[in-house]
N, C-alpha and C positions, 0 to 999 in steps of 0.2 A: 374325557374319562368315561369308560365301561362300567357299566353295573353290570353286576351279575346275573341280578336275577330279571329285570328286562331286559338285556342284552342291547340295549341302546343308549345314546346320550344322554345321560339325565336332564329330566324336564320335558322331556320328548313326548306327550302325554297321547297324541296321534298314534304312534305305533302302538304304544298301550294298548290303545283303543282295538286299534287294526286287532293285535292277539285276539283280544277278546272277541273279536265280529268272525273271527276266523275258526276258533272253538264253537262258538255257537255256530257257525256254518257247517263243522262236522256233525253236529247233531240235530239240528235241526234242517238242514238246507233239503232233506229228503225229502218236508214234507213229515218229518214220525213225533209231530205232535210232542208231547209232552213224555219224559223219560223217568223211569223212578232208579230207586236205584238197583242195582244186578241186572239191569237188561240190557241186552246186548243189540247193540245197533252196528248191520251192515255198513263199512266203509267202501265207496264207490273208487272204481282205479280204472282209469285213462291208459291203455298201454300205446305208445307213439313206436313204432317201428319205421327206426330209419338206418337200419342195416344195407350190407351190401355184400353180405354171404350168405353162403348155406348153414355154415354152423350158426352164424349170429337168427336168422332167421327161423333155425329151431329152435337155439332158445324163448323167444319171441314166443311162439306155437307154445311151446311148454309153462311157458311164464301166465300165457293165456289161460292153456288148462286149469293149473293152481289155483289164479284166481277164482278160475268157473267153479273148481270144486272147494274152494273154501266156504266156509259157513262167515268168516267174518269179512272177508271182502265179496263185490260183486263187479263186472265189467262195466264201467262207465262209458258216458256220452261225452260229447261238451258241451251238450245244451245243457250240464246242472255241475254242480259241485262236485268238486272231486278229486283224488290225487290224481296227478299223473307221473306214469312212471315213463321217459323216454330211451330206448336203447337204442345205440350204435355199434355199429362193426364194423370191420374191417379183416381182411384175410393178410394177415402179415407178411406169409411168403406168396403171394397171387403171382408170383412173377418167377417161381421157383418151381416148373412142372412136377417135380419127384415128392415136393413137401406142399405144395398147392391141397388145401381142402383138410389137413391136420386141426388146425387150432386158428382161433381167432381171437383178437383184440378188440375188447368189449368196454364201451364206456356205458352207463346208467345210470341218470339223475332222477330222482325225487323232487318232483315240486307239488304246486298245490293250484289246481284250477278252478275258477272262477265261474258260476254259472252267465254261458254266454258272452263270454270276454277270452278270446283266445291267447293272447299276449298277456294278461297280466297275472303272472306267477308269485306265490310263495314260497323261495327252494327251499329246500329242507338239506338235500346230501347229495353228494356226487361221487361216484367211484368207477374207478379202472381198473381192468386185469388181462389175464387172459381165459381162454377156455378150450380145453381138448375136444374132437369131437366124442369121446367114450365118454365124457361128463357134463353133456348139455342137459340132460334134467336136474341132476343134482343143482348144477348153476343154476335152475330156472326155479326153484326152491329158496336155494339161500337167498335170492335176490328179494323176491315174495316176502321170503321171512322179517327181512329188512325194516320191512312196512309197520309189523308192531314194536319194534323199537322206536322209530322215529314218531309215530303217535305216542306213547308211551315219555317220551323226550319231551315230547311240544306239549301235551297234559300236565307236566311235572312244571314245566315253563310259567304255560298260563297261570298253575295256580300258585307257583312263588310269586310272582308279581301280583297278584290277587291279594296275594298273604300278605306280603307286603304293604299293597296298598289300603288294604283293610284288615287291620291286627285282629278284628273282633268276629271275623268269617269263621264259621266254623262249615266245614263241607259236610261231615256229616249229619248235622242238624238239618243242612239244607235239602241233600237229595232224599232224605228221608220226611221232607214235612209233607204234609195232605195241602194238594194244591187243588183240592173242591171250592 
């Protein structure tokens, strides 16, 4: 049987764990030291392009931009911590000269990488669709956008199982105490 609020087997006290090394991996794994509260720390993002069109491979380009110009993500390595976000394509009609280069079928997962550990992920989301090519930045946006929800998800995660496991946590008290 499922719990809700860790999402795993009960008694599973490992993956607990794991959340927890994982939250603290987005905040701390930079390197940014000690966080008070209202400050805002950069999330690093991994973009994996393994498209096989023109349209999928602009989105990719635009998806890059976003990143570069957001204040709350930055382009990531593998050498550290990081989401990463993977997109594929495919050109649906590539074998239809008259409709060849319209639109493409686009797959993109969220997971979470590992500093220096290329294989071992944390997924978070996967989604399909398609995309015109008149609306490859838009797509390259919403996709981005994605990204604070699914932190925002896995936050709310960590700290019901936290709350859980300790009724007497208060968060507020915590990001607010002087840690001189």
């Amino acid at each position: 049987m499922y719990n809700r609020v860790s999402l795993c087997p009960k008694g599973h006290l490992v993956v607990a764990a794991i959340l927890i090394l994982v939250a603290a991996f987005l905040y701390f794994g930079q390197g940014c030291g000690s966080i008070n509260a209202g400050d805002e720390v950069a999330v690093g993002i991994e973009v994996v392009d393994e498209t096989s069109d023109m349209i999928g491979s602009r989105i990719v380009y635009y998806v890059r931009e976003t990143i570069r110009n957001s204040e709350g993500y930055y382009l990531a390595g593998t050498n550290q911590n990081r989401l990463v976000l993977r997109i594929t394509s495919i050109d649906p009609h590539r074998d239809v000269a008259e409709e060849k280069g319209r639109m493409t079928a686009i797959s993109y997962t969220w997971t979470m990488g590992y500093e220096h550990n290329e294989y071992c992920y944390c997924f978070f989301s996967q989604n399909i669709g398609y995309c015109g090519s008149d609306r490859v930045k838009e797509m390259a946006e919403a996709i981005v956008s994605e990204a604070d929800g699914l932190l925002a998800e896995f936050w709310e995660l960590v700290y019901e199982w936290y709350k859980a496991r300790y009724p007497d946590f208060n968060l507020d008290s915590a990001l607010n105490s002087d840690s001189t």
